[in-house]
C-alpha positions in Angstrom: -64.3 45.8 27.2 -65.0 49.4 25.8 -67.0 51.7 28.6 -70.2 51.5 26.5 -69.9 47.6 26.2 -70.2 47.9 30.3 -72.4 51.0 30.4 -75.8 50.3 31.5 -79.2 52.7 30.6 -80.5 54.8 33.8 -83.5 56.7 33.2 -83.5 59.6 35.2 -87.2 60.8 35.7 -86.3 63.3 37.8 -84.3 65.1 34.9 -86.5 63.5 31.9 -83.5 62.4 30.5 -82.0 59.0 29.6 -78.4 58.5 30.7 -75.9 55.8 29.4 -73.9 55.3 32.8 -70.4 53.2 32.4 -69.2 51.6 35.4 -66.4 51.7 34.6 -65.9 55.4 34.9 -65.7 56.2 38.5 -68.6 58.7 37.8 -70.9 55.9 36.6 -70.1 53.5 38.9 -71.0 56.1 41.8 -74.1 56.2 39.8 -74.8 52.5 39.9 -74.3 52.2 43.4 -76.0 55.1 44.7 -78.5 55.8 41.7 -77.3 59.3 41.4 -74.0 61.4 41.1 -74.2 64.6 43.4 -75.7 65.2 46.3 -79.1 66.9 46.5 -77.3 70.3 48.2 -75.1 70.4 44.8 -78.1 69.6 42.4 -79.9 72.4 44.4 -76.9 74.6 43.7 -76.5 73.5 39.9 -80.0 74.8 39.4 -79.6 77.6 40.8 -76.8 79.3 38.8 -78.1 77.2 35.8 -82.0 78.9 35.7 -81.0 83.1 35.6 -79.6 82.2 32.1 -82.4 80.5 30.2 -82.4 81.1 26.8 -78.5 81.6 26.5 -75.6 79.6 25.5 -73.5 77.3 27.8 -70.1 76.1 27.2 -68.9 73.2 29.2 -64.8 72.5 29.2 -64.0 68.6 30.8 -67.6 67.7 29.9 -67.2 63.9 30.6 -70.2 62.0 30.4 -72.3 65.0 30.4 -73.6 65.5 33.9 -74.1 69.2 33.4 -74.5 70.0 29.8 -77.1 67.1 29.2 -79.2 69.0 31.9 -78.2 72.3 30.5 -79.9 71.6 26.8 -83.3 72.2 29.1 -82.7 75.2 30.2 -80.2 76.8 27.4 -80.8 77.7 23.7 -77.8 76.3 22.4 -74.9 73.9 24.5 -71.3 73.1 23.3 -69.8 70.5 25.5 -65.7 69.5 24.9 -64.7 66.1 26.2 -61.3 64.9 25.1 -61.6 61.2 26.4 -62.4 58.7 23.5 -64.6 56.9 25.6 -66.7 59.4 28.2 -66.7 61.2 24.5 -68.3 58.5 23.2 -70.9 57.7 25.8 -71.5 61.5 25.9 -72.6 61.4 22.4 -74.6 58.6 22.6 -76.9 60.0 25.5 -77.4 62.9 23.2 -78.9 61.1 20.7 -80.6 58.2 22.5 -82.2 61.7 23.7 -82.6 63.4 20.5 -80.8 66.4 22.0 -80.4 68.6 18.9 -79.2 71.8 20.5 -75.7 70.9 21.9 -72.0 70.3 19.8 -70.2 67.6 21.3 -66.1 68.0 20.1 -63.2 65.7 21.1 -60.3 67.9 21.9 -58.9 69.1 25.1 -58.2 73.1 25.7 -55.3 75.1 26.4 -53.2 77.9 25.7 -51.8 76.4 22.6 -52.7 74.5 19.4 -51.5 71.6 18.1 -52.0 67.5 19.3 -51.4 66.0 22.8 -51.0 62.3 23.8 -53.4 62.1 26.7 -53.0 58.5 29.2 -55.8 57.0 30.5 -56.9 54.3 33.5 -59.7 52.4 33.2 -60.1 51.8 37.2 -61.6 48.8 37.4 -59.1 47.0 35.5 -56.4 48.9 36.3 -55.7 49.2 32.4 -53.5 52.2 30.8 -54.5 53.5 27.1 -53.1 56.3 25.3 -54.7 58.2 22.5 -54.2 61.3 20.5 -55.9 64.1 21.1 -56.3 67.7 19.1 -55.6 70.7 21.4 -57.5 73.7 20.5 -58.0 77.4 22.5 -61.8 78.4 23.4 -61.0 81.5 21.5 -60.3 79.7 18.2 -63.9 78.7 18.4 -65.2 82.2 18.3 -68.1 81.1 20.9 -69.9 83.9 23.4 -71.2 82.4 26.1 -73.3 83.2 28.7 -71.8 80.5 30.9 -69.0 79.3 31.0 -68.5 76.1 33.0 -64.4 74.9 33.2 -63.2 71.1 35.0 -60.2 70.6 33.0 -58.6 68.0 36.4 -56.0 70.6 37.3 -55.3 72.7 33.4 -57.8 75.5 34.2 -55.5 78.0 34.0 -54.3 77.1 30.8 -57.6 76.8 29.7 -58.4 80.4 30.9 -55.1 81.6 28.9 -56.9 80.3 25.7 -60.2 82.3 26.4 -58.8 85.5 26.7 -61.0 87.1 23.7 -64.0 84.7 25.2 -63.5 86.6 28.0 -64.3 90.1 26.9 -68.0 89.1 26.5 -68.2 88.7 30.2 -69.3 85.1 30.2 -70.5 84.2 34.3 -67.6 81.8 34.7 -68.1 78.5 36.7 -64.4 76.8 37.3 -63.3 73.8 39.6 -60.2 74.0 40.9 -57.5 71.1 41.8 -55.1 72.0 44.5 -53.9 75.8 45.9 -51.8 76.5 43.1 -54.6 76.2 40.1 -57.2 78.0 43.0 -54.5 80.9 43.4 -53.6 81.2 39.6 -57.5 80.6 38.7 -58.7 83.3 40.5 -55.8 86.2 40.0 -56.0 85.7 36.5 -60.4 85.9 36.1 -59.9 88.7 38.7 -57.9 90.3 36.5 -60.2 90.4 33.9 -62.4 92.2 36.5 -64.6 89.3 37.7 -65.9 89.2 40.9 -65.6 85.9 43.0 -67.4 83.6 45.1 -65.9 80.3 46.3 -67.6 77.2 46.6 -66.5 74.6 48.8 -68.0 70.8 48.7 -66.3 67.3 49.2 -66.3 64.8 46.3 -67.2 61.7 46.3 -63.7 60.7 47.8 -64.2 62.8 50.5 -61.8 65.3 49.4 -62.5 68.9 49.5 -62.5 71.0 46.0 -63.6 74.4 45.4 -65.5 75.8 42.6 -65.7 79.6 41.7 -68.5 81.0 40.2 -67.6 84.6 39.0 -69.6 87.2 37.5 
């Protein structure tokens, strides 16, 4: 069973927006249990960093399903979301158009430092199944983008991702990153602080109760 064979529609009013959740992505199924994803302090948040650029472009690295740069085409001229994942790539893509979102680029290929191809392993989690799948591996700068904002959940490859952005950089993009562990929070912020960023941390617990920290540098 593909994720959009188990995915189920959730119209958000709240958001205007429909949503193809899949259960069995440990995102949707938080969804279907609990009939959103973050909690209302973290939406609050969202919308606060999210509203001062209006008008400007957003780049979101380890899109998924599109939680953020769905929202974002509201409130951004143009969005560009990359999702590597066959499927939450595929489910992203079809909530853009079940939405007839024409101002975001949806690409399947994961970020780095390098170019070339990556075999990437996945679990479904409900059935415990592994697939593998190839995947293109491109850096931000090769796609010549300026953003305004710059939103980075690469699941513990963020600071290879920043390695790839160095020219992305220069523009002085506010930078939004989640960080996975003290080694990618260390590395993460002595590398944008050496591109002369200034820092604020962001603590919050997931939905596994573990705590993970966002930086949001400008």
């Amino acid at each position: 069973m593909t994720l959009l064979q188990a995915a189920r529609v959730l119209v958000r009013p709240r958001y205007r927006f429909n949503w193809i959740r899949g259960r069995t992505t440990t995102e949707g199924f938080v969804w279907y249990l609990r009939g959103t994803n973050f909690p209302s302090t973290h939406e609050d948040w969202l919308r606060s960093l999210v509203q001062p650029f209006d008008g400007e472009l957003f780049v979101d690295v380890g899109a998924h399903i599109g939680t953020w740069a769905v929202r974002a085409t509201r409130t951004f001229r143009s969005v560009v979301a990359f999702e590597p994942n066959v499927e939450t790539n595929r489910i992203l893509r079809t909530t853009v158009k079940m939405n007839g979102l024409n101002n975001i680029s949806v690409y399947r290929a994961a970020l780095s430092n390098i170019s070339g191809e990556r075999i990437v392993s996945t679990r479904n989690w409900m059935s415990r199944k592994r697939a593998e799948f190839r995947v293109p591996v491109r850096t931000l700068d090769s796609f010549k983008l300026k953003p305004s904002l710059l939103k980075i959940d690469t699941e513990g490859d963020e600071f290879p991702v920043l390695q790839g952005a160095i020219e992305t950089l220069k523009g002085r993009p506010r930078v939004l990153v989640e960080t996975h562990g003290p080694e990618s929070l260390i590395k993460t912020r002595d590398n944008l602080e050496a591109h002369g960023y200034s820092i604020r941390e962001f603590k919050r617990r997931n939905r596994f109760n573990q705590m993970q920290s966002w930086l949001f540098c400008n």
